[in-house]
PALO-433582 format. One line per field, with one value per residue: residue number from 1; y, z, x of N, C-alpha, C in turn. Coordinates in pm, 1 decimal, always signed. Example, Ala and Ser with C-alpha at 12.3 -4.5 7.8 and 13.67 -1.06 7.14 Angstrom:
2
roro: c(1 / 2)
n_north: c(-569.0 / -225.0)
n_up: c(+780.0 / +708.0)
n_east: c(+1319.0 / +1285.0)
ca_north: c(-450.0 / -106.0)
ca_up: c(+780.0 / +714.0)
ca_east: c(+1230.0 / +1367.0)
c_north: c(-330.0 / +3.0)
c_up: c(+780.0 / +787.0)
c_east: c(+1320.0 / +1290.0)
END
This chain:
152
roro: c(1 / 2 / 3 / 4 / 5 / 6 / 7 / 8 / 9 / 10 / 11 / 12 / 13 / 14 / 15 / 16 / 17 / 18 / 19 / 20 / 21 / 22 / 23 / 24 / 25 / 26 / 27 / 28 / 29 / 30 / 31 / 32 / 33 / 34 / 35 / 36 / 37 / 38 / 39 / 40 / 41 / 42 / 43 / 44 / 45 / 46 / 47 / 48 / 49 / 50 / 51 / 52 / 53 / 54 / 55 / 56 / 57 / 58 / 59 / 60 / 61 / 62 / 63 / 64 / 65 / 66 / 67 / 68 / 69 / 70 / 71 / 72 / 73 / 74 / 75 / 76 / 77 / 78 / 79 / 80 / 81 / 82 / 83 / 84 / 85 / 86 / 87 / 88 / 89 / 90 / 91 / 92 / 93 / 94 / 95 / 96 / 97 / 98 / 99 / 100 / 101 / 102 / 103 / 104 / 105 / 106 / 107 / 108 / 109 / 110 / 111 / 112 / 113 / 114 / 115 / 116 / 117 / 118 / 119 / 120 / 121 / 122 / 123 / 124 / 125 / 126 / 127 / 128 / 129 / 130 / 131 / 132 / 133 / 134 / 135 / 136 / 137 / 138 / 139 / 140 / 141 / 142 / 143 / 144 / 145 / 146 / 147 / 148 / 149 / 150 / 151 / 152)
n_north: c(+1742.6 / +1671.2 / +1415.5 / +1389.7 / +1533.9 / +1347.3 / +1111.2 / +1171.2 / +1172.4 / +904.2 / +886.1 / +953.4 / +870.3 / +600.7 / +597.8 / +672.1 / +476.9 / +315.1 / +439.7 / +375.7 / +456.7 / +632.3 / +456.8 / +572.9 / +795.9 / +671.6 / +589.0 / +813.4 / +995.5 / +719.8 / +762.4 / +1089.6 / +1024.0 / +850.7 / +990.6 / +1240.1 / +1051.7 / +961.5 / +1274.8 / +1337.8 / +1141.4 / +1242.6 / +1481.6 / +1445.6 / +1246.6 / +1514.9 / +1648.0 / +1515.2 / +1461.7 / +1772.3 / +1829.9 / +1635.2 / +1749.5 / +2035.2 / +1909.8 / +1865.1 / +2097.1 / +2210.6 / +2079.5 / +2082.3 / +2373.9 / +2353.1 / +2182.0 / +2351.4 / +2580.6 / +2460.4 / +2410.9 / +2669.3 / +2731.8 / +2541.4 / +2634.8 / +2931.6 / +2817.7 / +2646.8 / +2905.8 / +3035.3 / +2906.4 / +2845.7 / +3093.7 / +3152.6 / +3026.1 / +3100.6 / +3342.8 / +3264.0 / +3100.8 / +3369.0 / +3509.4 / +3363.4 / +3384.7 / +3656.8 / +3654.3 / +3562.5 / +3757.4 / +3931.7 / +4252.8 / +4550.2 / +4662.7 / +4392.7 / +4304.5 / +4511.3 / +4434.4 / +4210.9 / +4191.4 / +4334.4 / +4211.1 / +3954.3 / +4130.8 / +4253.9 / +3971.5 / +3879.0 / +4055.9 / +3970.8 / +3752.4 / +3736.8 / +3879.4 / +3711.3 / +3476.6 / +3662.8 / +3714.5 / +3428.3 / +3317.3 / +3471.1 / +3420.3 / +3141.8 / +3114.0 / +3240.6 / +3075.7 / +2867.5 / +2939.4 / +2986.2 / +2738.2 / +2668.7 / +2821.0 / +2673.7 / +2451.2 / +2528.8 / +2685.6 / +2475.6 / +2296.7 / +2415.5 / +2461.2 / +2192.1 / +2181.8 / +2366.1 / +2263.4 / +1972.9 / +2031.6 / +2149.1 / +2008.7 / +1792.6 / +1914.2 / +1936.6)
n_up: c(+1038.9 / +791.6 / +789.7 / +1034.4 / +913.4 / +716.2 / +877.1 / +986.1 / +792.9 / +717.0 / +979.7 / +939.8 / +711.9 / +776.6 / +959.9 / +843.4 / +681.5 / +869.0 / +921.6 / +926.4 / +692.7 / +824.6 / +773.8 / +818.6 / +667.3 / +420.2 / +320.3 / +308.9 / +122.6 / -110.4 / -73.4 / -197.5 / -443.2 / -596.0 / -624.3 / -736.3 / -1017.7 / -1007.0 / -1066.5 / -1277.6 / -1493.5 / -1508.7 / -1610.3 / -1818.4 / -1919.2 / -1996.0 / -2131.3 / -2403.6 / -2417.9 / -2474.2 / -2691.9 / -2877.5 / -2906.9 / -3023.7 / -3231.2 / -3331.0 / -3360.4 / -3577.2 / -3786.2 / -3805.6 / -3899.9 / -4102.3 / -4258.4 / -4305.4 / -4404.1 / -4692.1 / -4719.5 / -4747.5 / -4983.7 / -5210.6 / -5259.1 / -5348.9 / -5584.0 / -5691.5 / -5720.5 / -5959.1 / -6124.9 / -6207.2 / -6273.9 / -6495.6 / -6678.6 / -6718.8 / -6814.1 / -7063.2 / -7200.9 / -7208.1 / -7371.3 / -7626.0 / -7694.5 / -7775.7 / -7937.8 / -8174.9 / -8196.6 / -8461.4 / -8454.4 / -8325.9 / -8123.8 / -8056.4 / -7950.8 / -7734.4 / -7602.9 / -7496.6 / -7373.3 / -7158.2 / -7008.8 / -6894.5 / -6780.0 / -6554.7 / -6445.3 / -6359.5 / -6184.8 / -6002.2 / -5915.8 / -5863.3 / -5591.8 / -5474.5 / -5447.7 / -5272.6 / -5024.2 / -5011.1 / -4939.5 / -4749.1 / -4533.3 / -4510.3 / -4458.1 / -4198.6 / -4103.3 / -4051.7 / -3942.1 / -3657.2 / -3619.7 / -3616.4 / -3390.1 / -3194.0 / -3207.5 / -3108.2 / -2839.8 / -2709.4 / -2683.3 / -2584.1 / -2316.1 / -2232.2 / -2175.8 / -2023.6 / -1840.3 / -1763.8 / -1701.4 / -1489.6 / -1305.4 / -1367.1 / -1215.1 / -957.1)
n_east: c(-4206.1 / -4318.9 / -4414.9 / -4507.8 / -4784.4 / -4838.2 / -4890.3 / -5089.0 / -5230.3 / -5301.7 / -5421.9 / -5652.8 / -5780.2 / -5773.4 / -5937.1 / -6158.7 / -6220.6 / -6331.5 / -6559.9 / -6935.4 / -7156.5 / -7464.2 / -7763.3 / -8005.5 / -7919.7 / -7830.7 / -8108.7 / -8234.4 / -8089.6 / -8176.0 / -8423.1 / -8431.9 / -8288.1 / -8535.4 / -8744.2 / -8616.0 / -8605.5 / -8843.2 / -8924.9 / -8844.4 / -8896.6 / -9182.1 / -9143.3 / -8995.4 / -9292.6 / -9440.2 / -9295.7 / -9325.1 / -9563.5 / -9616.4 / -9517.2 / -9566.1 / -9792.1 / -9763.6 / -9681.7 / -9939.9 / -10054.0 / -9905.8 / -10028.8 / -10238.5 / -10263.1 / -10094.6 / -10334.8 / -10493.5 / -10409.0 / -10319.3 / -10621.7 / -10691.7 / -10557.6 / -10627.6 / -10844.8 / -10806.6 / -10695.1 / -10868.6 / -11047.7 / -10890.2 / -10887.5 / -11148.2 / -11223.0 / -11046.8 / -11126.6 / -11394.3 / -11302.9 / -11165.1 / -11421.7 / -11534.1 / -11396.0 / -11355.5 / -11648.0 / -11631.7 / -11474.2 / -11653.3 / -11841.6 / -12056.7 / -12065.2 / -11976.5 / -12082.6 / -12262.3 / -12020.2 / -11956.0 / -12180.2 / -12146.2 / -11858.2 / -11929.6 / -12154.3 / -11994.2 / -11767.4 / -11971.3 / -12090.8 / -11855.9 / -11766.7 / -11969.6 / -11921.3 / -11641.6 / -11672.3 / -11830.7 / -11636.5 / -11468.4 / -11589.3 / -11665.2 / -11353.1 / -11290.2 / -11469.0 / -11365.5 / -11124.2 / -11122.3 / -11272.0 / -11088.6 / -10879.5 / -10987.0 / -11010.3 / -10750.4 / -10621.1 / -10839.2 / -10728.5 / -10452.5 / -10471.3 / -10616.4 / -10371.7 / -10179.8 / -10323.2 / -10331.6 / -10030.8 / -10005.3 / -10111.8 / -10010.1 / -9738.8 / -9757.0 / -9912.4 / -9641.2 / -9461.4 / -9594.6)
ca_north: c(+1806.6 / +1620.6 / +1306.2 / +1439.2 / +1515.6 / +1172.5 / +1079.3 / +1252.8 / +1196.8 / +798.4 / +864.7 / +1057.3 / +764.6 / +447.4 / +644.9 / +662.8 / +344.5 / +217.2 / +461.3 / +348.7 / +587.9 / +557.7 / +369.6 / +692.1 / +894.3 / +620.0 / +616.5 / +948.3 / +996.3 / +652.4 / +863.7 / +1147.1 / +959.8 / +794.7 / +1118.6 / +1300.0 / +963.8 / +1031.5 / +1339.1 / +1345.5 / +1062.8 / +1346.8 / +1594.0 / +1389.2 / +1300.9 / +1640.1 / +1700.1 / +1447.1 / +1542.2 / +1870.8 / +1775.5 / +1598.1 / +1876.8 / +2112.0 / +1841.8 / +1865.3 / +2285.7 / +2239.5 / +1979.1 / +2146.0 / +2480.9 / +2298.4 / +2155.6 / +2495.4 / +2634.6 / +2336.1 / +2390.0 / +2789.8 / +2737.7 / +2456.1 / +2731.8 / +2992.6 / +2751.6 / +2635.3 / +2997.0 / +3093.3 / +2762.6 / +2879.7 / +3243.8 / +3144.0 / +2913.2 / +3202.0 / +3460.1 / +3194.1 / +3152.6 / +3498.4 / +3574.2 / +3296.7 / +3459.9 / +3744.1 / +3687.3 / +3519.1 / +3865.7 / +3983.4 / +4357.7 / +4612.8 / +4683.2 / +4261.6 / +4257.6 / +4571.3 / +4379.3 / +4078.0 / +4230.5 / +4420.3 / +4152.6 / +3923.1 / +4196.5 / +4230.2 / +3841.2 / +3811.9 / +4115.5 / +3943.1 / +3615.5 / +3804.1 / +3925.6 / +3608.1 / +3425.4 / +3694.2 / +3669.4 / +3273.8 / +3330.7 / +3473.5 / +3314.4 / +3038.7 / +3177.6 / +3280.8 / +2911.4 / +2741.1 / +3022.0 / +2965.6 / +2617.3 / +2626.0 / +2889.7 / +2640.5 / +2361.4 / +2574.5 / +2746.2 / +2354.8 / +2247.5 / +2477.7 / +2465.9 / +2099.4 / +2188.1 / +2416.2 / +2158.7 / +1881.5 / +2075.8 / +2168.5 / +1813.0 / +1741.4 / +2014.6 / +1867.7)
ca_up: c(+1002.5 / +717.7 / +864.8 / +1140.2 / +811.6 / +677.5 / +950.7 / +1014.5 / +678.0 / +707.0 / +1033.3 / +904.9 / +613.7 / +892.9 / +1034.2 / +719.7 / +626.2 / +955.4 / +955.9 / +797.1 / +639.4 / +887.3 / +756.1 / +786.6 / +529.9 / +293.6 / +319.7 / +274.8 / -0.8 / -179.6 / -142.8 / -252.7 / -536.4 / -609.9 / -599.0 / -874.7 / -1113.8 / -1037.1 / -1122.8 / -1405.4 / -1575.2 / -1500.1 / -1721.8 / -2004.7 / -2046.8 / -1985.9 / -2293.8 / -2478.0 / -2472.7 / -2528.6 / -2849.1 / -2955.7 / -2916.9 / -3149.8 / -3403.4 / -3349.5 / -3406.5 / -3702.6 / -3897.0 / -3836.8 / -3964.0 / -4266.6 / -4330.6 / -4299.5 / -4560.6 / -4799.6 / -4783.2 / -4833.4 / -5077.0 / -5267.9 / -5257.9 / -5434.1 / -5659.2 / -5770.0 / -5774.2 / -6052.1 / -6259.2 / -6215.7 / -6367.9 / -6603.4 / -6761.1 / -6717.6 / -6912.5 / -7162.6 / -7261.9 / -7228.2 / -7516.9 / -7767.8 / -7736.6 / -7783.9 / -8083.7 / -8270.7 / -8235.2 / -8583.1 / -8491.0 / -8203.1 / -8004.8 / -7970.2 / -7829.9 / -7614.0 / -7453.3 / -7446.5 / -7205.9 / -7012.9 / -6935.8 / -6854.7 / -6641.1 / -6488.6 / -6404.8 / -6332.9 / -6111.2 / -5897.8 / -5880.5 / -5752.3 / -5516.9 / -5376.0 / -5438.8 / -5174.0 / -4928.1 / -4981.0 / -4880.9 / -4637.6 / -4458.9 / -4516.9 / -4366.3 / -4074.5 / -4015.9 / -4062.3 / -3859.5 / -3583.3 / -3592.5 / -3561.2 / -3293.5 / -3129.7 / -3155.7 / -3023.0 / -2734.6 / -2640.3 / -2638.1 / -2470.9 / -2210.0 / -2171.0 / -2186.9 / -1895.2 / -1744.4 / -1779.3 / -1641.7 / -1295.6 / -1287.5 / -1371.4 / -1108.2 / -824.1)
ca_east: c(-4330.1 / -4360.7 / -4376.7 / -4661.9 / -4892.5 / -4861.3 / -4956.3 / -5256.4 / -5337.5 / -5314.2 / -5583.1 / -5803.4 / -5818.0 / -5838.5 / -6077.8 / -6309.6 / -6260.4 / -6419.5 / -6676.0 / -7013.5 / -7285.9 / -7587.5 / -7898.5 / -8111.3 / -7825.4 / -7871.6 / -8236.2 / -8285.5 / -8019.2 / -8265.1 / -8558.6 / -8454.9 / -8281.9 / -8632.7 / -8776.7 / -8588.5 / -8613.8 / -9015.7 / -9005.9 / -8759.6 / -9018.9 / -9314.6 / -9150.3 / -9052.4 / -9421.6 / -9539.0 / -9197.7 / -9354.8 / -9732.3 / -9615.2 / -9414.9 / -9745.1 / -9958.8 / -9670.4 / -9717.7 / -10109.7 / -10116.1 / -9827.6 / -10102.6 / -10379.5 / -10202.9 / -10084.1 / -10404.9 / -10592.1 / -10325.2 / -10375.7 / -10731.9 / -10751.4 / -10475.9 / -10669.2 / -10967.7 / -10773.0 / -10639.2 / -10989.6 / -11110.6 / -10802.8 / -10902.7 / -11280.2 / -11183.7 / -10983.6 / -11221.2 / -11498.6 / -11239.5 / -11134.1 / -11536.1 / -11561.7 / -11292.6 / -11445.5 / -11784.5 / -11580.4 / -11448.7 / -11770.4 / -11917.8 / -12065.3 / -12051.2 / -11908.4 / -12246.4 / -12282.3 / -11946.8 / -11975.6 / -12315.0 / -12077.5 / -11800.8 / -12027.2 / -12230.4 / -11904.6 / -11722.0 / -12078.1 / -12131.2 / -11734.1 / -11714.9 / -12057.6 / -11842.1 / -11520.6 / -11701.2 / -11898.7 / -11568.6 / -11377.8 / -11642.2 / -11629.0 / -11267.2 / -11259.4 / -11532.7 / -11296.0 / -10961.3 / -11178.6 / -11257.0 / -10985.4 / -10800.4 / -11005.0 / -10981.6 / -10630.7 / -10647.9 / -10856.2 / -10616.1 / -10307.2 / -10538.3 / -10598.7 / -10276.3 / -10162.7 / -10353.4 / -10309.8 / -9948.2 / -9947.2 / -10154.2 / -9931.4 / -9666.3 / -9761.3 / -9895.8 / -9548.6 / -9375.8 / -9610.4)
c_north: c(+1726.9 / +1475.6 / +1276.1 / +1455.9 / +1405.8 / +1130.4 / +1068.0 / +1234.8 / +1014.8 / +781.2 / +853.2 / +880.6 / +631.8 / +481.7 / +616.9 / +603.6 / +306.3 / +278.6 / +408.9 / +466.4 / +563.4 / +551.4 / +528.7 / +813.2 / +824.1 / +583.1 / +757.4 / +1008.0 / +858.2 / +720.7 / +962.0 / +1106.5 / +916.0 / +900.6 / +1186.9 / +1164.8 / +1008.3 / +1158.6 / +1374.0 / +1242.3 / +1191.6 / +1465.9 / +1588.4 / +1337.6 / +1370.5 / +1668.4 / +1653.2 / +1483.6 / +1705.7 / +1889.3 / +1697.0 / +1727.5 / +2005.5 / +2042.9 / +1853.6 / +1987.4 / +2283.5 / +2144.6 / +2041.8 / +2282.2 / +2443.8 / +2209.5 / +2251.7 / +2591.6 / +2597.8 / +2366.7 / +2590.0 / +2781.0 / +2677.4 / +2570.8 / +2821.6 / +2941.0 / +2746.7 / +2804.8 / +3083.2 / +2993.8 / +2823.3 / +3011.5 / +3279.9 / +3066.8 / +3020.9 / +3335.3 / +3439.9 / +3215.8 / +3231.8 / +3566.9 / +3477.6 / +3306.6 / +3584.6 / +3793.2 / +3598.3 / +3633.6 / +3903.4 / +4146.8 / +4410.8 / +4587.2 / +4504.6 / +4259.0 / +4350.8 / +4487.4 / +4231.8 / +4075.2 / +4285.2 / +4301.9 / +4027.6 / +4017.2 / +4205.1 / +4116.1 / +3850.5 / +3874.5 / +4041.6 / +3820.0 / +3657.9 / +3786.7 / +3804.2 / +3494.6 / +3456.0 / +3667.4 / +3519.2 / +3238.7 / +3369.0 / +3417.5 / +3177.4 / +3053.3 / +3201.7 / +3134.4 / +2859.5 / +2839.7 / +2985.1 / +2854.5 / +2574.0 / +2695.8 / +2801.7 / +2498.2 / +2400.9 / +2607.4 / +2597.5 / +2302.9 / +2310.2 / +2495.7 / +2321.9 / +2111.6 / +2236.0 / +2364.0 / +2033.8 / +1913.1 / +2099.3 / +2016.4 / +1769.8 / +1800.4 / +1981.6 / +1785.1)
c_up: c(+893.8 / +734.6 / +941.4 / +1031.9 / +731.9 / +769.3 / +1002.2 / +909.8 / +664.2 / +827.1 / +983.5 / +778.4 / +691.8 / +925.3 / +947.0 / +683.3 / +713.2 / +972.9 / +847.5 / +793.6 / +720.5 / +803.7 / +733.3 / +656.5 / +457.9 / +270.9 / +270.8 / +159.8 / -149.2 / -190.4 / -218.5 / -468.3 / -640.3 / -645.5 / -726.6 / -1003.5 / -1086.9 / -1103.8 / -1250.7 / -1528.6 / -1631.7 / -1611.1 / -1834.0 / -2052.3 / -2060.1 / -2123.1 / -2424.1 / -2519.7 / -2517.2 / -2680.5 / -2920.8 / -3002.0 / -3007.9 / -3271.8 / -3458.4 / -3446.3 / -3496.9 / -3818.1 / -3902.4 / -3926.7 / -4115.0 / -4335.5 / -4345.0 / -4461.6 / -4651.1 / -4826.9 / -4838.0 / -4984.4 / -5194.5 / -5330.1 / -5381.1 / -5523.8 / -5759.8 / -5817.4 / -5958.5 / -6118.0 / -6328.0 / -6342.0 / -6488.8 / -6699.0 / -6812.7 / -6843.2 / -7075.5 / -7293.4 / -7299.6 / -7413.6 / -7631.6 / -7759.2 / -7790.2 / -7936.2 / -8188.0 / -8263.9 / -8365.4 / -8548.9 / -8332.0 / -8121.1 / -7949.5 / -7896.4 / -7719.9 / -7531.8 / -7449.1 / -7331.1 / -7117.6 / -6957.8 / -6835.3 / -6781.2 / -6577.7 / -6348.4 / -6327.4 / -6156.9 / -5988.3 / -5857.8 / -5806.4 / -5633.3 / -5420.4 / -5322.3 / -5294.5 / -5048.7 / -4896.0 / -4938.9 / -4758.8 / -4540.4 / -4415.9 / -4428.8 / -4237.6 / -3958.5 / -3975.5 / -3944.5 / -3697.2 / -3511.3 / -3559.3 / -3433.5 / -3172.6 / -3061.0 / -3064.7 / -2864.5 / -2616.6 / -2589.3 / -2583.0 / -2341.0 / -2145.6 / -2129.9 / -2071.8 / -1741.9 / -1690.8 / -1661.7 / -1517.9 / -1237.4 / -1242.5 / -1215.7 / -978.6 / -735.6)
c_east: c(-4402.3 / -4414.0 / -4513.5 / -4814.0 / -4913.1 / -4956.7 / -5078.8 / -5340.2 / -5354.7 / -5411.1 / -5648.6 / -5844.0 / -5872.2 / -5956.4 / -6212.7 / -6317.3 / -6384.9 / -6517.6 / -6814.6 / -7136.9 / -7407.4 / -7712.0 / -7987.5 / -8049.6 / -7890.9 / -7986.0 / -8268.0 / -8246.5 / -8116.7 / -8356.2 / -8537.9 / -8367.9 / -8431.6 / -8711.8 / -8772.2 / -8553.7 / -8766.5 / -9026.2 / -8975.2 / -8880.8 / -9142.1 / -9269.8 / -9105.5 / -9151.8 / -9462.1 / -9452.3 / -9299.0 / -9520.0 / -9703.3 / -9562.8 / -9479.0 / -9851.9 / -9882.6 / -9703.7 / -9859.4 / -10094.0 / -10042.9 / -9893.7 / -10218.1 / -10370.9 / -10171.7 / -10200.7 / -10477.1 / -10524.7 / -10322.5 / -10504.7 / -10750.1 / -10664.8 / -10558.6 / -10787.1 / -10948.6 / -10726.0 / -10803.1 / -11065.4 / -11059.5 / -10873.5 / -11048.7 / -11275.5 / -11152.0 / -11037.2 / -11361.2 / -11407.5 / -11208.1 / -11292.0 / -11569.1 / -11505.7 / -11340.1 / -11554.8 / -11781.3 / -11598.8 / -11542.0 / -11839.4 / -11923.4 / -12009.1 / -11985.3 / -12009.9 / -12275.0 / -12162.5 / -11907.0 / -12017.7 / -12203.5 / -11966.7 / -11839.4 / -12080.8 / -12097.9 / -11842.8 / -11854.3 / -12090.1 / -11980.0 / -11704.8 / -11823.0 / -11963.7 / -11718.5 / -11558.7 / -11758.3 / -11739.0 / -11479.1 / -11431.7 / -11624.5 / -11475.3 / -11242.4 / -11370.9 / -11454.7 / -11207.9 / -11017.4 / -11150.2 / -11202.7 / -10894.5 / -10828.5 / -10981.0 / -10819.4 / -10619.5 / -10708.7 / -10798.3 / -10471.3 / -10385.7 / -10534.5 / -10501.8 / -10209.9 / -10163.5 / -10377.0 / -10155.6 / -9893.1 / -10026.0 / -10051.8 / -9812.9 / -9665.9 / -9793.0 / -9785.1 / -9421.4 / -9463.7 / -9597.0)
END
């Protein structure tokens, strides 16, 4: 018995030596070889433009934050320069009544500046918001461009 499966198993091997792969297998096995190297290329640049266009919307984001940041930065410096004045006009007052009309008129002026300052904020944040909004929206949508590109 044992003997008989040797046997059979040293055919079966002659056999497959002498057989050869026909011409149309290994054609077809090259194409589709050829095939998935094409398309494997197609979706590491679609990776790659997409992994551009992340770095785009994460610079534009950090320059939008830099600049409102920079904003509120200058508005504290502004304030504090306005409060500073405020308090050495303060204290050169001869009597009470000049330095009543002296903080009134400073919270007055300060509270109109707040106020143009918040609007000038947010006007700001709006912008810059959008603007990033309109960088992600883009890449995005080159992104899921790219991609079917890449999957066709």
């Amino acid at each position: 018995m044992h003997e008989e499966i040797t046997r059979q198993v040293r055919d079966m091997v002659t056999v497959a030596t002498k057989t050869e792969v026909p011409a149309e297998v290994r054609v077809i096995g090259q194409d589709s070889v050829a095939k998935a190297r094409e398309a494997c290329a197609n979706w590491t640049t679609a990776v790659e433009k997409g992994a551009k266009a992340l770095e785009d919307v994460i610079l534009a984001a950090q320059s939008s934050a830099k600049t409102v940041a920079r904003k509120i930065a200058d508005d504290a410096v502004a304030n504090t320069k306005s409060a500073l004045d405020a308090a050495e006009q303060l204290v050169e007052a001869k009597t009470l009544p000049e330095a009543a009309l002296l903080q009134a008129r400073f919270l007055q002026t300060q509270m109109t500046v707040l106020g143009e300052q918040g609007k000038a904020l947010i006007e700001l944040s709006l912008k810059v918001a959008k603007e990033t909004a309109d960088t992600l929206i883009k890449a995005a949508t080159n992104a899921v461009g790219d991609l079917k590109n890449a999957a066709a």
